[in-house]
Steps between C-alpha positions, in 0.01 A plus 500: 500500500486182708774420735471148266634732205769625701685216470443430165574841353841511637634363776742758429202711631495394832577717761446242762785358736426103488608347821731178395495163687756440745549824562204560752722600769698785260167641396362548863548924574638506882352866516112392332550721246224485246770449253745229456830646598831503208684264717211229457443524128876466426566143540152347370549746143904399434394164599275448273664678189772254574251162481366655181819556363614154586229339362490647175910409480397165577186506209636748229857604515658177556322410205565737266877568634604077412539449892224179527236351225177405603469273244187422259360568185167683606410862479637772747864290521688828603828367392396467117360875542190392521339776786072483561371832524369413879916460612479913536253512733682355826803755463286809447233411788760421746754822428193745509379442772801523730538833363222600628667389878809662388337830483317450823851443616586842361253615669532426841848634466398829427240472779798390729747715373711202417729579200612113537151386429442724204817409321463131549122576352676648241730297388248188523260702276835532218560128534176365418418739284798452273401133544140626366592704200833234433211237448227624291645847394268815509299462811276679771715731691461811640148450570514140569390411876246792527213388541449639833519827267212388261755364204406174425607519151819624448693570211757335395884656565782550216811229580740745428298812758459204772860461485591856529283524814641166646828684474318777761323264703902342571655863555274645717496137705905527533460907680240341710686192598789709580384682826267144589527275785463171548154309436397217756665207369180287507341718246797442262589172349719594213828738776297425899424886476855621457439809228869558383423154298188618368639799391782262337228267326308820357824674354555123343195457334527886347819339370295182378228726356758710328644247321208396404402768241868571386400425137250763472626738720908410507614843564294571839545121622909517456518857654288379818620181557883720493357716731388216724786315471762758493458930511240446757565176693477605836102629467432188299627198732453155327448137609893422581462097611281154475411603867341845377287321185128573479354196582275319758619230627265245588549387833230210506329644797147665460472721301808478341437154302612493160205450316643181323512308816102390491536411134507082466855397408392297193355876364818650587692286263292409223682782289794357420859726487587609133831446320577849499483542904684208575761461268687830548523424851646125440780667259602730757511290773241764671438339869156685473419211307441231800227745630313590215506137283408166602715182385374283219678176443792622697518827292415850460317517186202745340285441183471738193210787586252575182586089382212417172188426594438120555841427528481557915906401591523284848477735804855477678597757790304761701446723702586333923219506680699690788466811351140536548621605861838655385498856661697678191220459257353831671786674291377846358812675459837349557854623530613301203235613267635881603874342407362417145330827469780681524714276278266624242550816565892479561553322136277732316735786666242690753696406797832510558501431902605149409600327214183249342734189555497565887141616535443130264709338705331610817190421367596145403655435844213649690237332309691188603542601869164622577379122449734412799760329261911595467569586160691209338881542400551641183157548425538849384705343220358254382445507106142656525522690805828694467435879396687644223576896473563414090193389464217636275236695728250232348674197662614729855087534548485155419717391743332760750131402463565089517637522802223797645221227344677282792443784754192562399373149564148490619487897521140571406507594106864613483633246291242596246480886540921492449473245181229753345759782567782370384496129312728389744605209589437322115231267548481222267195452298336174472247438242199422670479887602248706395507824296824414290653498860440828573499559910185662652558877549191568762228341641151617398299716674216295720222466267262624802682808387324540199109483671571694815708791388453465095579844336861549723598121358363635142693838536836278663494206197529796231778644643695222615369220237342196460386321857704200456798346618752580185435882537808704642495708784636832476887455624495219274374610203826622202 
């Protein structure tokens, strides 16, 4: 096979480590070893998970998740559900491949004896994974990224097996990080090499991940997260402030540029902000607002997503062109979004550390705080903030996921991957969607897909279903 084919039969296939610009000086090996050392494949790979991540938030989730409109009645409008088959290409290029540096990561740990580097690898290789299989379901996974090994067509992975073994890849990376030592902080972007908070991030995400597939497998994501949270807290430490939250923050120094900050401003705010988005914050008097909204005629004010076709409302507010610097929208993992999480968990009775309105109201205040703001006097009152211990489950998760679509703001897919799990927060419906209104449930699989490794995607559509964007993935599916 051609190296040409390489790249088209999977970039998943690659087991190449792709230097990244800006980061010349990382990738240069002070010992001229013939390979490229953990410490300068680190930064480049996280870096550029997060720029995908952002700019697929930007294209996709914002869109589908009521947060801005890029308005028009053409095909491929995302916000009317309207997704071309070519969108699932960027997401599945970009993630492969950096798994292929993750394992070279791995890698050199083992060839350094570096537990640190091998549970960082590790938990890297969970989080974009679960980003992989969360997107387009039943995917290449344990042979994906071997094609050093001769697979270059690999078969497609079970949602529900990849999950179990993401569960692995997390518990074997909290042993390891226990006995590491600190990484050179220029190879880290996300904790400056400090280990304890990796070790924090990864026992987070298992949390996330848990959570995730607690409607098809309730009984071993509530006895877990327990043990996490409570019988076995002191082997499973957790993110415990904003200051510990997974995220890069873009300093605006080379190489750490947000990748919005080249884009031209009049790009940047041609979407415009949706009703949904921007009037919750106005009724709560959320300060976020000033930062994320721009003022139209001396207001705050959105337009309705999924409006009917040809009936195009006047764009009013959007999003301030100062954010395509702003260093939070790195975010991959943030204390408030842990807060939530274990809300959930507290008012469906799991936990019983702390009660669900203090882990809310944690959340709420955190979410708030993390954006540099103080939260406002008797905002945790107010009429559609104020939690309730009487009320129905229903409207407690309501309550909970609202104000986690807030934290999640500009956090890769989240938005999406939590609405698909839960319905949460109630999105309304405007006519000009398509489907009957019915929210995408996955992104296709990259129609290269079909050509370069046909028989696996034959074998994966029969089990999973249809290739489209309507068919559920497995820890959504009744």
């Amino acid at each position: 096979m051609k190296f040409k084919n390489y790249t088209i039969c999977l970039i998943l296939c690659l087991a190449i480590s792709s230097c990244k610009k800006g980061f010349q000086e990382l990738n240069v090996n002070p010992n001229t070893s013939a390979k490229a050392l953990p410490q300068a494949l680190l930064a480049p790979a996280i870096s550029s998970i997060v720029k995908a991540n952002m700019s697929r938030s930007q294209r996709l989730t914002n869109e589908l998740m009521q947060v801005t409109v890029d308005m028009g009645d053409t095909d491929g409008k995302i916000f009317r559900y309207d997704i071309r088959k070519s969108e699932a290409d960027y997401l599945w290029n970009s993630w492969y491949l950096e798994l292929s540096n993750f394992n070279d990561i791995y890698a050199g740990g083992e060839q350094l004896g570096s537990n640190s580097f091998k549970g960082i690898a590790l938990i890297c290789q969970a989080y974009v994974f679960s980003l992989l299989t969360d997107t387009y379901g039943d995917i290449p996974y344990f042979n994906a990224t071997k094609a050093k090994d001769g697979i270059f067509m690999p078969e497609f992975d079970r949602q529900e097996v990849i999950y179990q073994d993401l569960f692995k890849k997390l518990e074997t990376a909290n042993e390891l990080l226990k006995t590491g030592t600190n990484i050179p902080s220029s190879s880290d972007p996300l904790y400056g090499g400090n280990v304890a908070n990796w070790r924090k991030f990864g026992n987070t995400l298992y949390l996330r991940l848990l959570m995730r597939i607690s409607a098809k497998s309730p009984g071993q994501a509530a006895a877990k997260i327990k043990d996490i949270v409570e019988l076995n807290s002191a082997n499973y430490p957790i993110i415990n402030s904003n200051a510990e939250s997974a995220a890069l923050r873009w300093s605006g120094t080379a190489p750490y540029v947000s990748p919005f900050a080249t884009w031209r401003p009049a790009d940047w705010y041609t979407p415009k902000l949706a009703d949904f988005f921007v009037n919750n914050l106005k009724e709560w008097g959320d300060p976020r607002i000033a930062r994320w909204a721009t003022i139209y005629n001396g207001k705050y004010e959105g337009i309705p997503s999924g409006y009917p076709v040809g009936q195009a409302p006047e764009g009013k507010s959007t999003l301030p062109v100062a954010l395509q610097s702003e260093p939070l929208l790195g975010n991959i993992l943030n204390y408030a979004e842990l807060q939530f999480l274990l809300a959930e968990a507290a008012a469906k009775g799991w936990i019983t550390a702390g009660t669900a309105k203090s882990y809310y109201e944690n959340g709420v205040t955190n979410g708030i705080t993390y954006w540099g703001y103080t939260v406002p006097e008797n905002y945790l009152a107010g009429a559609d903030v104020k939690w309730g211990d009487n009320l129905a489950l229903e409207n407690q998760l309501e309550l909970i996921h609202v104000q986690k679509y807030y934290s999640l703001f500009m956090t890769g897919m989240e938005q999406w991957f939590e609405y698909r799990r839960t319905g949460h927060p109630y999105l309304p419906k405007g006519p000009g969607l398509l489907n009957n209104g019915q929210m995408p449930s996955r992104l296709n699989y990259p129609v290269y897909v079909q050509s370069t490794n046909g028989a696996n995607y034959s074998a994966a559509v029969a089990i999973q279903g249809a290739d489209d964007i309507y068919t559920k993935v497995w820890w959504q599916k009744p």
